[in-house]
N, C-alpha and C positions, 0 to 999 in steps of 0.2 A: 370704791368700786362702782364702775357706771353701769346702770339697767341697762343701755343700750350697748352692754359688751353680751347680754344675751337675746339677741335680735336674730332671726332669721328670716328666710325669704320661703314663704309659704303659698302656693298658686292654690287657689279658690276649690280647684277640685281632688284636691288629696284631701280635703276635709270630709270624714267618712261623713253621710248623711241618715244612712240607714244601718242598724245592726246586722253579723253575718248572719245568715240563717242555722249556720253552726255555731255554737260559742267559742268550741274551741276551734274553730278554721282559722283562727287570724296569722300572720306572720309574727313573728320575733327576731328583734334584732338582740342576737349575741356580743356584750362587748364585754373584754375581758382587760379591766385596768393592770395585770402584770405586763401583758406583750402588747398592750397598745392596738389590739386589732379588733376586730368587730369580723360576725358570722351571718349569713342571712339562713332563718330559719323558719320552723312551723313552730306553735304553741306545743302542740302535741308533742313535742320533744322535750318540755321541760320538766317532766318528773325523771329524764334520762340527766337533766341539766344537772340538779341537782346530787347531792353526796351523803351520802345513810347516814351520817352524822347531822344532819343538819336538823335546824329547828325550821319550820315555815310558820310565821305567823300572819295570820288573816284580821281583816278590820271586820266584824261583822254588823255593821249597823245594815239599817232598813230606810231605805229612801218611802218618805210619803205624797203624798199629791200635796206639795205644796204652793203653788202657783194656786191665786185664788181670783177669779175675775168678778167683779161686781159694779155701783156706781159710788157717787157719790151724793151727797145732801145738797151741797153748793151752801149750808148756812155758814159757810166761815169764808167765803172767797167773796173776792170785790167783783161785779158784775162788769161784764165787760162795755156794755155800753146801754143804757137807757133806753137809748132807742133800740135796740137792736132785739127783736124778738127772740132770733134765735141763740139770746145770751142764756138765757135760765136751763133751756136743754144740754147746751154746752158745759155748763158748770154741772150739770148733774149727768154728765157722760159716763163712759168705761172707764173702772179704773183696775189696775193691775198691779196685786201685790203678794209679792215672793214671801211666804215667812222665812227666817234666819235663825233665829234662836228664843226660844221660850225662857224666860226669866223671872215667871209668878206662875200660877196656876192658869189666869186668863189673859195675859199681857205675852207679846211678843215683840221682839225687833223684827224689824222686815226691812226691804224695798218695795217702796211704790211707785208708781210709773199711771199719768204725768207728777213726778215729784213735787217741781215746782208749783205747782195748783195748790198742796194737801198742806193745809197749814192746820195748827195745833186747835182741838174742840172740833173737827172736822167729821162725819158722822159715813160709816160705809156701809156697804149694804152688800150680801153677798146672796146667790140662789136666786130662783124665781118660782116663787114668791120666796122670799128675804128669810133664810134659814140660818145665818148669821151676821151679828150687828156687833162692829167696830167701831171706837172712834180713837182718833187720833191724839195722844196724849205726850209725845216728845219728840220734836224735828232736827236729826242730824243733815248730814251733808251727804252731797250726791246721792237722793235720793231716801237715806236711811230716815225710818222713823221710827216709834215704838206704836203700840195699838194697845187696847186693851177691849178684849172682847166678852159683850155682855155675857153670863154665865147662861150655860146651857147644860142637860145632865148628861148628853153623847154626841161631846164635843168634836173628837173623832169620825168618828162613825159619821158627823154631817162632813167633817173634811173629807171622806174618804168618797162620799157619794159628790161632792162641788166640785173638789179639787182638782189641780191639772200634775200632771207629772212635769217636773219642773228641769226641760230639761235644757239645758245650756244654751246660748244666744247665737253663738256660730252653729248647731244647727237650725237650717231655717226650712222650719216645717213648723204647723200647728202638732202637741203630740196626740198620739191615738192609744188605744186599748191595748194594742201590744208591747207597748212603750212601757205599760207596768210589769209587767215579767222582765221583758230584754236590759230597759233599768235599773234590776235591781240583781244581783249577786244569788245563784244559789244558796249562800249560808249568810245569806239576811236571817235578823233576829231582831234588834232591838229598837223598834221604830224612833227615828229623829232627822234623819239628814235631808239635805236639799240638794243634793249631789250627790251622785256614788260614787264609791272610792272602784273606779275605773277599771285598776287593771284585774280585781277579781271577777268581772264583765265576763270572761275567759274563761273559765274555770267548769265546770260540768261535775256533777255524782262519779263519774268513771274516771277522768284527772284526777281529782281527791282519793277513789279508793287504790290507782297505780302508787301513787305517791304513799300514799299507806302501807300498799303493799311492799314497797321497796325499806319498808322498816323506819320512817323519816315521819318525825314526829311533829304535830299541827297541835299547836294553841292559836285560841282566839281574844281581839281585845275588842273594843268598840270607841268607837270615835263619831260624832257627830257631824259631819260634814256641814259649815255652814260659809260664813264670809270668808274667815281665816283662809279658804281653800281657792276662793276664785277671783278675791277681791283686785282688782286691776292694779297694777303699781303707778301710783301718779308723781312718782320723785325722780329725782335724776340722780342720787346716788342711793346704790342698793341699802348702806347702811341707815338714812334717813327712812324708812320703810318700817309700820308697825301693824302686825296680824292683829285679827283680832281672834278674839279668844273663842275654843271649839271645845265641847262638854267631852268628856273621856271616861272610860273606866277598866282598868284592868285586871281581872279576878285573879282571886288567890290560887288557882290553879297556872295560872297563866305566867304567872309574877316565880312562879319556883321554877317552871318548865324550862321559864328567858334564864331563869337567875343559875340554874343549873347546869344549861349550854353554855354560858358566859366562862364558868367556872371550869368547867370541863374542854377548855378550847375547841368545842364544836362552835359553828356558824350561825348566827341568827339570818333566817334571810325574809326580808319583810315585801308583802304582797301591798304596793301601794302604798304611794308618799305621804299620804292620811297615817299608816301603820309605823311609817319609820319618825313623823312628828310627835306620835302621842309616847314611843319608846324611847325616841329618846328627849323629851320634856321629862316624861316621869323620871328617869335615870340621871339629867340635873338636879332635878328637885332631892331624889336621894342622895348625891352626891353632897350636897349641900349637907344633909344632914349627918351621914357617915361617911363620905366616901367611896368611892370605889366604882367601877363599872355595873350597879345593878338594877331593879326598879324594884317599887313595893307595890304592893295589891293596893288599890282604892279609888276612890273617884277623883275628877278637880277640873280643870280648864286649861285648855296647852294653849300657847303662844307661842311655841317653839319656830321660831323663822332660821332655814339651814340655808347656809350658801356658804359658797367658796370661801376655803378657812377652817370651815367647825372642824372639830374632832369628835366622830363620831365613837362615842361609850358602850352600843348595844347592836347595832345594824351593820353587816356585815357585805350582804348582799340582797340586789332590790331589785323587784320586778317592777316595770311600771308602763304603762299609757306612753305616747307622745304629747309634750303638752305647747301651751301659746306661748309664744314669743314676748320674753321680757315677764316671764311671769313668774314668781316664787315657787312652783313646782319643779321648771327647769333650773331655776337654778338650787336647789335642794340635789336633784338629780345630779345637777355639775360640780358638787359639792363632795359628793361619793365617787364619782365616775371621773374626773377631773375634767373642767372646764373645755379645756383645746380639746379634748376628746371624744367629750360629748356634743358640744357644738360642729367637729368634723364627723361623728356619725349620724347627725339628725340631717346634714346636709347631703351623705349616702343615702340616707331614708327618702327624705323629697324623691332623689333625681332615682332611685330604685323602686318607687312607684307605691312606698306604704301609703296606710291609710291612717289620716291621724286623729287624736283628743278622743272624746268619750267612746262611742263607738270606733275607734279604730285599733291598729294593732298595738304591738308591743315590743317593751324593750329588758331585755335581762341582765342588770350589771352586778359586775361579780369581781 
């Protein structure tokens, strides 16, 4: 299967730049894989979408300021020229790095950017004056490194006064103050991601209690948003493609609520292609060991990569974002939705004037 059979043509300014000033104002596109057709809607219509039977589950992580900007030492980089004065300023420039995934207590994986500069023994510096000290301790590719940051006793609490809200590349703006609220999901809870899982963007105190109201029953899991979720695809056949792995956990409340609807032929319907990766990895991983369509309570690391083909065990129907082209989100999305259908309703979407990826609208398959 080729990436480039999920390609589309996207013009500069359908990419939303700014959030609505409502959460729930966005549009919704309605597709419904029995008849083949697609609705153009409001958000505000989908606790009508939905059927009293149904389960909705929510991803509730917490995006934190992870974007960290600082310089460097220059003690591990080759000077660019002797003579050249402004070598030593240069090597001890700006430097900018994403954390991804915490792996020890003070050690992280990241990106860093200029990549190519940051070689291993490399020393960072983050604040002014230098409120935290990194160095560089394992060089991956495109960018990726590990760090291991000197021990501090309110490690946080400095990330949370330095850090930047970390938020995606295709928008271009520096972010601001508002960008931590608008980022992050009303039923954030368990700080870790570097992304939000999007389409609960949407979502408000008054959507959750209609949806309640209407008798339709909400569990929560948590998923860490980190590479696994944005990482670019650099192959040319889908199958040649490997995620990388994103922390998860899903309570024992949670794990009976899925395992219940499952069993009772109501609907799972998952808020967000973060929510439908870690249900159904967990429901592999049990499958593997009993059988059957269900998940168990606990923690672990998904790599679940979905595309055209899988057999979905738990997810039902999915609300989700618009996402980039050629990217493992859409195709997870065409994986549910079917390929030809969802690639001919995201081209409805362009030419009917949505707004697309983090802050943009939405789409409801069912």
């Amino acid at each position: 299967m080729l990436v480039s059979n999920f390609d589309y043509d996207l013009p500069p300014e359908r990419i939303a730049q700014e959030p609505l000033a409502d959460r729930a104002g966005s549009r919704l596109l309605h597709l419904n894989r029995t008849s083949g057709s697609w609705e153009d809607r409001s958000f505000r219509e989908f606790p009508d979408l939905l059927r009293s039977g149904d389960l909705l589950v929510l991803n509730n992580t917490r995006v934190f300021p992870a974007r960290l900007y600082g310089h460097r030492s220059g003690q591990r980089a080759q000077p660019l020229s002797p003579h050249n004065p402004a070598a030593r300023d240069f090597l001890r420039g700006r430097v900018e790095v994403l954390l991804t995934r915490q792996v020890a207590p003070n050690e992280w994986e990241c990106l860093v950017r200029p990549g190519r500069k940051i070689g291993i023994g490399e020393k960072l510096y983050f604040g002014d004056p230098a409120e935290l000290e990194a160095e560089v301790t394992e060089r991956g590719t495109f960018g990726e490194r590990r760090i291991r940051f000197a021990p501090v006793t309110d490690f946080f609490a400095r990330i949370e006064h330095i850090g930047h809200v970390p938020l995606p590349p295709y928008i271009d703006r520096e972010d601001r103050g508002a960008d931590r609220d608008r980022y992050q999901t009303v039923y954030a809870q368990t700080r870790g991601s570097v992304a939000a899982p999007t389409a609960g963007l949407h979502f408000t105190p008054e959507i959750l209690e209609r949806i309640r109201g209407r008798g339709i029953e909400i569990a929560e899991i948590t998923l860490h948003v980190g590479l696994g979720t944005f990482q670019p695809v650099r192959v040319e056949k889908v199958e040649d493609h490997k995620l990388h792995r994103e922390w998860y956990e899903i309570p024992a409340e949670a794990a009976r609520a899925i395992n219940r609807a499952k069993g009772e032929g109501r609907r799972v319907v998952a808020v967000g292609t973060t929510t439908v990766r870690t249900l159904e990895y967990a429901a592999e991983c049990a499958a593997k060991r009993a059988g059957g369509n269900r998940v168990e309570a606990g923690q672990g690391e998904a790599d679940a990569f979905i595309y055209p083909g899988y057999r979905f065990r738990i997810v039902d129907a999915l609300l989700t974002n618009f996402h980039l082209p050629q990217s493992t989100l859409l195709m997870l999305v065409c994986a549910l939705g079917g390929q030809e259908l969802v690639m001919s309703a995201y081209r409805h979407a362009v030419e009917a004037g949505y707004r697309f990826y983090s802050y943009g609208d939405c789409m409801f398959v069912e």
